[in-house]
C-alpha distance (Angstrom), angle and dihedral (degrees) to the residues before:
residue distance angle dihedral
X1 . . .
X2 4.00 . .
X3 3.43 130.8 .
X4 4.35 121.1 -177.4
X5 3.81 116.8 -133.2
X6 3.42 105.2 -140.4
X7 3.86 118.2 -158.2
X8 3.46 94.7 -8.3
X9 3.78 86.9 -69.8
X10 3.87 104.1 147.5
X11 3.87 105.2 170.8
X12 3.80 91.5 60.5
X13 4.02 90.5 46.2
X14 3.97 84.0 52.1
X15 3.91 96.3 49.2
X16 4.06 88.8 55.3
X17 3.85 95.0 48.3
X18 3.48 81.1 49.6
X19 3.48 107.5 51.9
X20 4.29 85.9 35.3
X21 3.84 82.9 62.0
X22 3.59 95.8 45.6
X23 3.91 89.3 52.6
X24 3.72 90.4 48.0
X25 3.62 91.4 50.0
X26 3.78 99.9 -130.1
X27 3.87 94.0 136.7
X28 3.71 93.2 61.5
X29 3.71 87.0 41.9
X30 3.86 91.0 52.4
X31 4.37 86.8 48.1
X32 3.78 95.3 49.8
X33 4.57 95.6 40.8
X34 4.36 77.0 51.5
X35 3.90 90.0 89.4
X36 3.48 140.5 -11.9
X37 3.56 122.7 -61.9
X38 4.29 109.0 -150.8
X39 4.11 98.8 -134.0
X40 4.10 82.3 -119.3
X41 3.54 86.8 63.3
X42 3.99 94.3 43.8
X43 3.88 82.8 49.5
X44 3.76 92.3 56.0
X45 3.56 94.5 37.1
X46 3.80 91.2 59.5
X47 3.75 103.7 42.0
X48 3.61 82.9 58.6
X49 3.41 95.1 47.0
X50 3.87 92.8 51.7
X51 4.06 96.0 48.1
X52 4.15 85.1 52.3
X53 4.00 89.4 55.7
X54 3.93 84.5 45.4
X55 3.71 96.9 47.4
X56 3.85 83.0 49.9
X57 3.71 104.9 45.8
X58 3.89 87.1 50.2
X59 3.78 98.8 43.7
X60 4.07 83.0 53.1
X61 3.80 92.1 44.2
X62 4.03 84.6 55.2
X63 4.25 93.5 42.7
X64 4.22 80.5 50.7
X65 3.69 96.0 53.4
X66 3.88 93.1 43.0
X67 4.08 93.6 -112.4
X68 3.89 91.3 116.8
X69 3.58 131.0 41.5
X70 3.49 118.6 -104.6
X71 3.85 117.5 -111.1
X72 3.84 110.7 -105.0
X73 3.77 123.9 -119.8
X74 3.18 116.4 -112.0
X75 4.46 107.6 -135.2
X76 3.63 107.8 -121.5
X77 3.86 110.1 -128.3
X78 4.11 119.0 -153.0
């Protein structure tokens, strides 16, 4: 992963490597290699994870077809 330091401006360099790894998903790779995960808990762990993408797909399947509200945008204040 690279990231370009523009005029010697380091913070904002660090805040895009940071949000690139939090789009990769390295920091919740680094949490879950921390300790050992028993392969009941990895089992558990990924059922749930696979009923959240469900629940999701379906709730934006609904939003697409005009059944469901869609979420409101929260105005960005600087």
């Amino acid at each position: 992963m690279q990231v370009l330091v523009r005029d010697n401006n380091i913070d904002q360099a660090l805040r895009i490597l940071k949000k690139k790894m939090q789009r990769e998903g390295l920091f919740r790779e680094f949490k879950a290699r921390s300790s050992y995960e028993k392969p009941s808990e990895k089992r558990v762990r990924e059922k749930a994870e696979a009923v959240r993408r469900q629940r999701k797909l379906a709730r934006k399947k609904l939003q697409r077809e005009g059944l469901l509200p869609s979420p409101k945008k929260a105005a960005r204040t600087r």
